[in-house]
C-alpha positions as CSV (number, residue, x, y, z in Angstrom):
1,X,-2.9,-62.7,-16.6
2,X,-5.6,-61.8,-13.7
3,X,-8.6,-60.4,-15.4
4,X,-10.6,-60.2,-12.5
5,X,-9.1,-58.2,-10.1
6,X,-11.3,-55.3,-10.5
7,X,-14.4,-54.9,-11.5
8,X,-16.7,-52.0,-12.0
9,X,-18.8,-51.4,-9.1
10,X,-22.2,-49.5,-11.5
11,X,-22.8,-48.7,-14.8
12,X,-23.2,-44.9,-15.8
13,X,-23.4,-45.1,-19.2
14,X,-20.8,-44.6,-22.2
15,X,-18.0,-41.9,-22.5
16,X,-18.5,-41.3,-25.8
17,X,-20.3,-38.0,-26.8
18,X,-19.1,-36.6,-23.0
19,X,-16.8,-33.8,-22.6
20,X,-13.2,-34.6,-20.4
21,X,-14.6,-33.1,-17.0
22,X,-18.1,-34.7,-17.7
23,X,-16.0,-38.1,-18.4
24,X,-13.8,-37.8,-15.3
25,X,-16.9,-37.4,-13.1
26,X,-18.6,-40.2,-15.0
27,X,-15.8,-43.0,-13.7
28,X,-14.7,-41.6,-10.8
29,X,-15.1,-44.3,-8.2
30,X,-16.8,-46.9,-10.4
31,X,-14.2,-49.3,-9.7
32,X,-13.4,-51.5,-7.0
33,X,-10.8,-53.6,-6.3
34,X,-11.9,-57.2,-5.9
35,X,-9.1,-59.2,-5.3
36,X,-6.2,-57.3,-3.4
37,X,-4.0,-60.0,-3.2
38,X,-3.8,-60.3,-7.1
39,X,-2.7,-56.5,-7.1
40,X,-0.7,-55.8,-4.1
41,X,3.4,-55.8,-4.9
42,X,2.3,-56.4,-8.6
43,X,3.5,-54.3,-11.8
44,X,-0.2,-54.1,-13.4
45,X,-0.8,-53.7,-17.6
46,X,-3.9,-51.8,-18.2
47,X,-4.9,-52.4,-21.8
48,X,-8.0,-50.7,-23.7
49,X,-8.9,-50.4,-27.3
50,X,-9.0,-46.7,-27.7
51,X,-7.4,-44.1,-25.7
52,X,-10.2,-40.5,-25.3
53,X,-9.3,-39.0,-22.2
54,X,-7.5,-41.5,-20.5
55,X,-10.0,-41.1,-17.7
56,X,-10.9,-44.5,-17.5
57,X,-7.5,-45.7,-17.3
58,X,-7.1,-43.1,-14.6
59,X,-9.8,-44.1,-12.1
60,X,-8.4,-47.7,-12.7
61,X,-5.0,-46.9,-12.4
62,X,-5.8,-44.8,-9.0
63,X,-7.5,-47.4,-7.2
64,X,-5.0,-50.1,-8.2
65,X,-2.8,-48.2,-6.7
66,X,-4.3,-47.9,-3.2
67,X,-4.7,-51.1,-3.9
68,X,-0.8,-51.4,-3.6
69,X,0.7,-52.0,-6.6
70,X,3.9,-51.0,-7.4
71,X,3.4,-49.4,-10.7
72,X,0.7,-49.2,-13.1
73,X,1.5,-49.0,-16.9
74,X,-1.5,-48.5,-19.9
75,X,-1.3,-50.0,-23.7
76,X,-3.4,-49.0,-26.3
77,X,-4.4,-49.4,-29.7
78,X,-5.3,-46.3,-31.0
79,X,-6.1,-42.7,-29.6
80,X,-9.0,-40.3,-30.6
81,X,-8.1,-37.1,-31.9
């Protein structure tokens, strides 16, 4: 397990209480992609506590793949209704 492949380049704050679009804008491009090597060619696992909007697993999922890995697949625990 890598755990520090990516990491979130600023901090803008919580997504809870945010609408979708206003969460969406809030993570677009807060992460980078600090170990390439550990992502290119690689099946990744994204797994969070609670799925919203799935925003945040989008921006991450987006820039591990232009990171180059093959596929990118998301576990959860629970989802907000």
């Amino acid at each position: 397990m890598i755990t520090t492949a990516v990491k979130r380049k600023n901090c803008r704050g919580t997504q809870g209480g945010k609408t979708y679009a206003q969460r969406v804008k809030n993570v677009r491009g807060a992460f980078m992609v600090t170990n390439p090597d550990a992502i290119a060619g690689k099946n990744i696992v994204l797994v969070d506590d609670v799925y919203t909007s799935g925003a945040t697993l989008d921006s991450l999922a987006t820039v591990l793949r232009q990171a180059g890995a093959n596929n990118v697949y998301a576990v959860t625990f629970a989802r907000a209704v």
